[in-house]
C-alpha positions as CSV (number, residue, x, y, z in Angstrom):
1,X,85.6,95.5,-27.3
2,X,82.6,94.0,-28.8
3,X,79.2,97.1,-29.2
4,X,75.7,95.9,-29.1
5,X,74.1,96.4,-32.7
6,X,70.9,97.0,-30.7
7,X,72.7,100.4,-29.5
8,X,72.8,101.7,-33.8
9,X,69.7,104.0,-33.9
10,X,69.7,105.0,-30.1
11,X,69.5,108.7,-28.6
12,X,71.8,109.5,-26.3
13,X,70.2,112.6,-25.0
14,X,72.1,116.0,-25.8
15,X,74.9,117.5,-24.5
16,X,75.2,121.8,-24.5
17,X,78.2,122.9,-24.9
18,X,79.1,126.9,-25.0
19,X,82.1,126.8,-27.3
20,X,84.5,129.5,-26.3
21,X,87.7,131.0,-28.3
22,X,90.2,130.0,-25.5
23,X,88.6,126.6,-25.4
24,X,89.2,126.4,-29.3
25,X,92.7,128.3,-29.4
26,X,94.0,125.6,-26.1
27,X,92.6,122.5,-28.2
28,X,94.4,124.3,-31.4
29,X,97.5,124.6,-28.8
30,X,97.3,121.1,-28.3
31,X,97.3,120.2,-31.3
32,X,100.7,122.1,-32.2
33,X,98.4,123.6,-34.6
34,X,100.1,127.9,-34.4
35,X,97.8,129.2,-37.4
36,X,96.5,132.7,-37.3
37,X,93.0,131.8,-37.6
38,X,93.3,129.1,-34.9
39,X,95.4,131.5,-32.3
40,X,94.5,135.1,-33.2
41,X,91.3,136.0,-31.2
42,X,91.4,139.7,-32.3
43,X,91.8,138.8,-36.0
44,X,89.5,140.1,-37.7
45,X,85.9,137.3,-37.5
46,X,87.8,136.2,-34.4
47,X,89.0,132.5,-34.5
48,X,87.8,129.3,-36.0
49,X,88.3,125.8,-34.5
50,X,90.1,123.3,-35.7
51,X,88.4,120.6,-37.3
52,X,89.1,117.9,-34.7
53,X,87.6,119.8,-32.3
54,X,84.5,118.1,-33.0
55,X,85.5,115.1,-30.7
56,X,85.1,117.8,-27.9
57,X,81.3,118.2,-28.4
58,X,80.9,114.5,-28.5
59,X,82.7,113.1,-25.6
60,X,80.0,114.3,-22.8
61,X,77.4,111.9,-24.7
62,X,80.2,109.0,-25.2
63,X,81.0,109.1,-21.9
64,X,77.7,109.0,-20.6
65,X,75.7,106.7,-18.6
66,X,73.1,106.4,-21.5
67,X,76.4,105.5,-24.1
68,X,77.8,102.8,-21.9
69,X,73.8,101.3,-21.6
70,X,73.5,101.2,-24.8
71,X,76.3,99.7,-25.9
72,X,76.9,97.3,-23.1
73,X,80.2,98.8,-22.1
74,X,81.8,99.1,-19.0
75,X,83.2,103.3,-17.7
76,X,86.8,101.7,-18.2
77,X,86.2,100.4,-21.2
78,X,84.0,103.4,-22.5
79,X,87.3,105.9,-21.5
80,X,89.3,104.1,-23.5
81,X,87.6,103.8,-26.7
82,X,88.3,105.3,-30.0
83,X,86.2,107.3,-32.0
């Protein structure tokens, strides 16, 4: 799948996402990923996410209308992209 380079540079708009422990602890889940800090919500500072979950905050924008413009893809090949 071939991008436009004309698409490096472009905004996408913004995507706001409230971030919530059981989002984090069922990505964590997921993941396999068991650790205290991931799975604990009444540990003490409450829980962190994992580092993948990143790739949660950014698929509204990839999958967006504004992504697929940009880049000259189509939805079916914009689903099945890797980041």
């Amino acid at each position: 799948m071939a991008l436009r380079t004309s698409a490096v540079g472009q905004g996408l708009g913004e995507s706001i996402v409230e971030v919530t422990p059981s989002m984090t602890m069922a990505y964590a889940a997921a993941l396999g990923e068991d650790g205290e800090c991931y799975m604990d919500d009444l540990r003490r500072g409450g829980v962190v996410a994992p580092p993948p979950f990143c790739v949660v905050l950014e698929w509204p924008i990839v999958n967006g209308r504004a992504y697929r413009e940009a880049s000259g893809t189509s939805a079916e090949e914009a689903y099945g992209s890797i980041h």
